[in-house]
C-alpha positions as CSV (number, residue, x, y, z in Angstrom):
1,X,7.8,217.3,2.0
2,X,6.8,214.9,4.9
3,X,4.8,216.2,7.3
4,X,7.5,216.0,10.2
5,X,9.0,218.0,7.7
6,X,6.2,220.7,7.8
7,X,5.7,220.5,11.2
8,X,9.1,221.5,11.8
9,X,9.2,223.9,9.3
10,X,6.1,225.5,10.9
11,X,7.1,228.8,13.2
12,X,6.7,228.3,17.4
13,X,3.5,230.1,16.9
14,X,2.2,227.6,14.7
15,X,3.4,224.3,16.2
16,X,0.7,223.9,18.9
17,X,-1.6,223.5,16.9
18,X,-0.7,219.9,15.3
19,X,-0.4,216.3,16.9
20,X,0.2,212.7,15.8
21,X,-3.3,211.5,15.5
22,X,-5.5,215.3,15.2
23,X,-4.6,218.0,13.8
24,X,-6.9,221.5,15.2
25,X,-6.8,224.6,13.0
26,X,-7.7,228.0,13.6
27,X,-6.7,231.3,11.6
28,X,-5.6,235.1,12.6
29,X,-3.1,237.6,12.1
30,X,0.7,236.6,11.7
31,X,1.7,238.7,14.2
32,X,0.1,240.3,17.4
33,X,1.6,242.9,20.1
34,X,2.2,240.3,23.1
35,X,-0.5,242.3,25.1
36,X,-3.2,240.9,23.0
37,X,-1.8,237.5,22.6
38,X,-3.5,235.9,25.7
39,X,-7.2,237.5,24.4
40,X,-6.6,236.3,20.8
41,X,-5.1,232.8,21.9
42,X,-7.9,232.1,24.6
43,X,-11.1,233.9,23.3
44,X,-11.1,235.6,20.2
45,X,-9.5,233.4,17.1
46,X,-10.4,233.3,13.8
47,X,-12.4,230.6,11.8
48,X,-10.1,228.8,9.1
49,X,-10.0,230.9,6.1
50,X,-10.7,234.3,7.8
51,X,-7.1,235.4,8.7
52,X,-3.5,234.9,7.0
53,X,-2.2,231.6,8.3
54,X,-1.0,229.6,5.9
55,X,-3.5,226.5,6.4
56,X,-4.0,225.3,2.8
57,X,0.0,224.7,2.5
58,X,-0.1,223.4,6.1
59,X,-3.3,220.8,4.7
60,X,-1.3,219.6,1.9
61,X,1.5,218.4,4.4
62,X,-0.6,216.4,6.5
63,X,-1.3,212.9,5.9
64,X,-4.3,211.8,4.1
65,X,-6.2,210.1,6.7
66,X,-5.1,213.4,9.1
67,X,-8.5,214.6,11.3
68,X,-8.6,217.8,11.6
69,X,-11.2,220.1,14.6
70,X,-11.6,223.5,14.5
71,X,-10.2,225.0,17.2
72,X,-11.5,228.4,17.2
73,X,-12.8,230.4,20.1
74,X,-14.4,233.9,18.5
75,X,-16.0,235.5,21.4
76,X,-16.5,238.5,19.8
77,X,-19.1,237.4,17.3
78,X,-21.6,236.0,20.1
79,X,-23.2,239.7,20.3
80,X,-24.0,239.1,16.4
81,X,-24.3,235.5,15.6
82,X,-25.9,232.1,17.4
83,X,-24.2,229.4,18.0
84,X,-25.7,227.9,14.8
85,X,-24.1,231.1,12.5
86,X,-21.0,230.9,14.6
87,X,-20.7,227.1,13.8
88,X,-22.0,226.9,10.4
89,X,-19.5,229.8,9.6
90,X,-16.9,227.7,11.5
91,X,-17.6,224.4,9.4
92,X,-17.8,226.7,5.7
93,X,-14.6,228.1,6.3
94,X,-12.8,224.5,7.4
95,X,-14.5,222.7,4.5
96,X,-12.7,225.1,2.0
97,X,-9.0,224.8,3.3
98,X,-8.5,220.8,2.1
99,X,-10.5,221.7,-1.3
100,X,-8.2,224.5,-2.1
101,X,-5.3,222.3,-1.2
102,X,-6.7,219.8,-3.6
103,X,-7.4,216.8,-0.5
């Protein structure tokens, strides 16, 4: 499948989060009550590889000189991590999405 063809295939939720020339990942739940949406969407996301999207499919879709940031605000953690844990955690987790999708 073409990536267009992923992309559209991928739910409203999901389709923010890609774009011609960078594609930003993030994980969490696949479904929230609305009322915590706007906490989850703006503060509190999970690193790649800590919730139940399905990034390594979406990985495999993309094309192979794709860029892809972490997009992942996790406010909760600052209480318990630095900002080096936080982004060391961040960069583990990302690393492992394209090797499991075999990129």
């Amino acid at each position: 499948m073409a990536p267009r063809e992923m992309r559209a295939k991928v739910s409203g939720a999901y389709a923010h989060f890609t774009s011609p020339s960078r594609d930003q990942i993030c994980d969490g739940p696949p479904a929230l009550p609305e009322s915590a949406q706007g906490d989850e969407s703006v503060f509190n996301r999970n690193f790649p590889g800590e919730g139940e999207f399905p990034l390594v499919g979406f990985v495999q879709h993309l094309p192979p000189d794709a860029v892809l940031s972490i997009e992942a605000p996790v406010n909760r953690l600052r209480p318990s991590l630095t900002p080096m844990q936080r982004a060391t955690r961040a960069v583990e987790g990302t690393r492992r999405i394209p090797a499991a999708a075999g990129c």
